[in-house]
N, C-alpha and C positions, 0 to 999 in steps of 0.2 A: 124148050126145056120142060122137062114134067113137072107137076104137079108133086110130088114126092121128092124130088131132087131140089127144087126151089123152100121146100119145107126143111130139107135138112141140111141147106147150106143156110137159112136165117137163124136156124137152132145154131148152129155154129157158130154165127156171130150173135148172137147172145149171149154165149158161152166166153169167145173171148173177150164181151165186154164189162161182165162181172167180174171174171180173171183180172182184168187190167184195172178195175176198183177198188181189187182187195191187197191188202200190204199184211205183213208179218204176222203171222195166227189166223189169218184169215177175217181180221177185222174192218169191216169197209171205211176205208178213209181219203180225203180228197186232199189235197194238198192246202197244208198249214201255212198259214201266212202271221205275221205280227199282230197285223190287224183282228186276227182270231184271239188272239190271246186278251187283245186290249179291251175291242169292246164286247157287249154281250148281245148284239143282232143277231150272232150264227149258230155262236154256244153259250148258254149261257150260265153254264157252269163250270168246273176247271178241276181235275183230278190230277194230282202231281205223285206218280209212282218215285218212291224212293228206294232204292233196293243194294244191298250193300255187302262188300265180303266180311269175313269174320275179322272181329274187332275193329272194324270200319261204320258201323253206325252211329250218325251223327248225334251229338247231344240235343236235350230236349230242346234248350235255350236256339238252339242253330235253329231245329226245325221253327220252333216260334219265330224266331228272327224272317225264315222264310215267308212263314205263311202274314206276317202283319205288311212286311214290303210285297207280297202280290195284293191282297188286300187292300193296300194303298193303293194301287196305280191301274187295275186292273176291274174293267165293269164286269162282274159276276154276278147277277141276282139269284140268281140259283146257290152259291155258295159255292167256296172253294175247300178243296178236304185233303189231306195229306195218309197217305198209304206206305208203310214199311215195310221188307221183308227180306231175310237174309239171300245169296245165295253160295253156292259153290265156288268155294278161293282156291284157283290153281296155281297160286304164288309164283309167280312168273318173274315177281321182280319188274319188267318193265313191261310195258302196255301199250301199244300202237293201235290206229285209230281204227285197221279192221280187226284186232281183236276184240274194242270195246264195243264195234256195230256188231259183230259175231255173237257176245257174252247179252247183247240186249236184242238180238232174234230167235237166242236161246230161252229166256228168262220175262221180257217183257209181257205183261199180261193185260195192259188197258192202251186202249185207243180211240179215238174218236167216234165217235157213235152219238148220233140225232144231236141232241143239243148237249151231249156231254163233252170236251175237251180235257185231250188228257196231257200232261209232260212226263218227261221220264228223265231221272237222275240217277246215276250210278254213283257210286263211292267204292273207290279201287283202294287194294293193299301193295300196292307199287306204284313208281316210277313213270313218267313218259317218255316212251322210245326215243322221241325229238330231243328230249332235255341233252344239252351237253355243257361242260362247265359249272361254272359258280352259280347263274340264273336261272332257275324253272321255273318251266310252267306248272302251273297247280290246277289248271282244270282248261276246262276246251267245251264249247258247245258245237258239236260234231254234224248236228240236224237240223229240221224244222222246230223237232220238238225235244231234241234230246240233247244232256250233257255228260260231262265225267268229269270228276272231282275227285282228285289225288289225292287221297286220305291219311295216305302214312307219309307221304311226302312232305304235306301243311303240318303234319304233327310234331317231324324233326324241325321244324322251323316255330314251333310255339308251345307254347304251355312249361317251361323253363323259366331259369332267373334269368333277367332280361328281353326275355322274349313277351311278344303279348296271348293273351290267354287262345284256346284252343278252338273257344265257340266266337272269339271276334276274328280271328282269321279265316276258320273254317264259312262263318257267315261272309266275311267279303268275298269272297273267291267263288261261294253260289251266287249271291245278289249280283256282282260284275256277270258271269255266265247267263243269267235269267235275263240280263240286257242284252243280251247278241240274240237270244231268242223272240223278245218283243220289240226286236230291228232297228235298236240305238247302234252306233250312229250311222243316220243314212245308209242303211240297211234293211230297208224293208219299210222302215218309218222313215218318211223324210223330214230333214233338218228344216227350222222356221227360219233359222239364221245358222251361216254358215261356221260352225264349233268343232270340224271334225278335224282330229289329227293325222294330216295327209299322208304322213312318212310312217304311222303305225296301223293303218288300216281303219277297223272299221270304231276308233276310238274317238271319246272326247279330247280335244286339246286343254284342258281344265284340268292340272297336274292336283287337282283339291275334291274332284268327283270321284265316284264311284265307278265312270264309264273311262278311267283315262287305263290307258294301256297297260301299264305295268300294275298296277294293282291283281291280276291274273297272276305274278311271278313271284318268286322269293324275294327279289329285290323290292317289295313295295311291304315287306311284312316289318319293318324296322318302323314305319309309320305308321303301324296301329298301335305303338304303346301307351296310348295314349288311353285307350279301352275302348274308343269309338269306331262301328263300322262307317266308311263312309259313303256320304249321301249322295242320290243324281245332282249336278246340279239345272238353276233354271232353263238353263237353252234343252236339256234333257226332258225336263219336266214339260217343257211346252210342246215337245216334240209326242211328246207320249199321248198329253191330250190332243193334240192333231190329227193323233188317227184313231182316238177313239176310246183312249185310255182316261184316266184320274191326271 
């Protein structure tokens, strides 16, 4: 083989090895793990993109609600910083899961890079395609690092007489999703003791946590009238610091 020809088949594979480094925008990223988010050895700082359709932006209080529970659980010395911004609402009414991975290869604009770590949340103006019946889903963590949060859907369900307010359902329904992404339960972080609820996946069996299954659905928002978001509980907490969390 020549000398010329051995040159421009290495160049090629260099080429497909950057290719195969880089994800959406072109920004080099390796595959996220829970353990990323928890402790701060890899990144150790934490950028949460929020980006949201019209009249879907969360209140102030939600986002505080966010950023004090990452701040709780998660080692960041570098600091953890919250980013807003609207985008294009094609009012679709309902949303399936490659439209919302579609509308964030559209839209997403931060990604992992050197020690910075990023998540990414949407806030939709519809529906989930899945939903049928009386019980929905109000949000789904779709990725390593991404979610979506049904914004008009948690609002027919709150901020009314009787119902509970806008920013403690909206806040339960990210804080539950933020736990599928830092790999509660047995999902990436493994359990100290055996808490997971077998028959609903990757849940707490702790009908009083933050990680038990239906807390994600309409049918868990009749127990937040109480005004409280609810908290991990212990078997969650130990599990967190296991791999690296608070």
């Amino acid at each position: 083989m020549s000398v010329t020809k051995k040159i421009s088949i290495y160049i090629l594979f260099l080429l497909s090895v950057v290719a195969a480094c880089r994800k959406d925008g072109g920004a080099k990223e390796r595959k996220v793990e829970p353990k990323d988010f928890l402790s701060g050895k890899d990144y150790e700082e934490l950028i949460v993109e929020i980006q949201y359709m019209n009249g879907q932006q969360p209140e102030d209080a939600t986002v505080n609600n966010l950023k004090t529970f990452l701040s709780g659980r998660l080692n960041k010395p570098g600091g953890i910083s919250i980013t807003q911004s609207s985008i294009a609402t094609p009012s679709k009414g309902f949303y399936s899961i490659t439209d919302i991975e579609n509308m964030e290869k559209d839209n997403r604009t931060k990604y992992a890079k050197g020690k910075k770590l990023t998540a990414y949340i949407l806030f939709l103006d519809g529906d989930y395609s899945e939903n049928s019946g009386s019980s929905k889903v109000l949000g789904v963590a779709y990725g390593n690092t991404s979610m979506a949060i049904f914004g008009k859907t948690i609002k027919d369900y709150s901020g009314g007489i009787g119902q509970p307010s806008t920013n403690v359902a909206m806040s339960t329904v990210i804080l539950h999703e933020i736990g599928h992404v830092i790999g509660l339960v047995d999902n990436g972080t493994a359990m100290q003791s055996n808490h997971i609820d077998a028959g609903n996946g990757h849940h707490c069996n702790n009908d009083d946590c933050l990680r038990y299954y239906a807390v994600e659905t309409s049918d868990f928002i009749a127990n937040l009238l109480g005004g409280n978001v609810p908290s991990l509980d212990a078997n969650c907490i130990k599990d967190l610091q296991s791999n690296g969390g608070k």
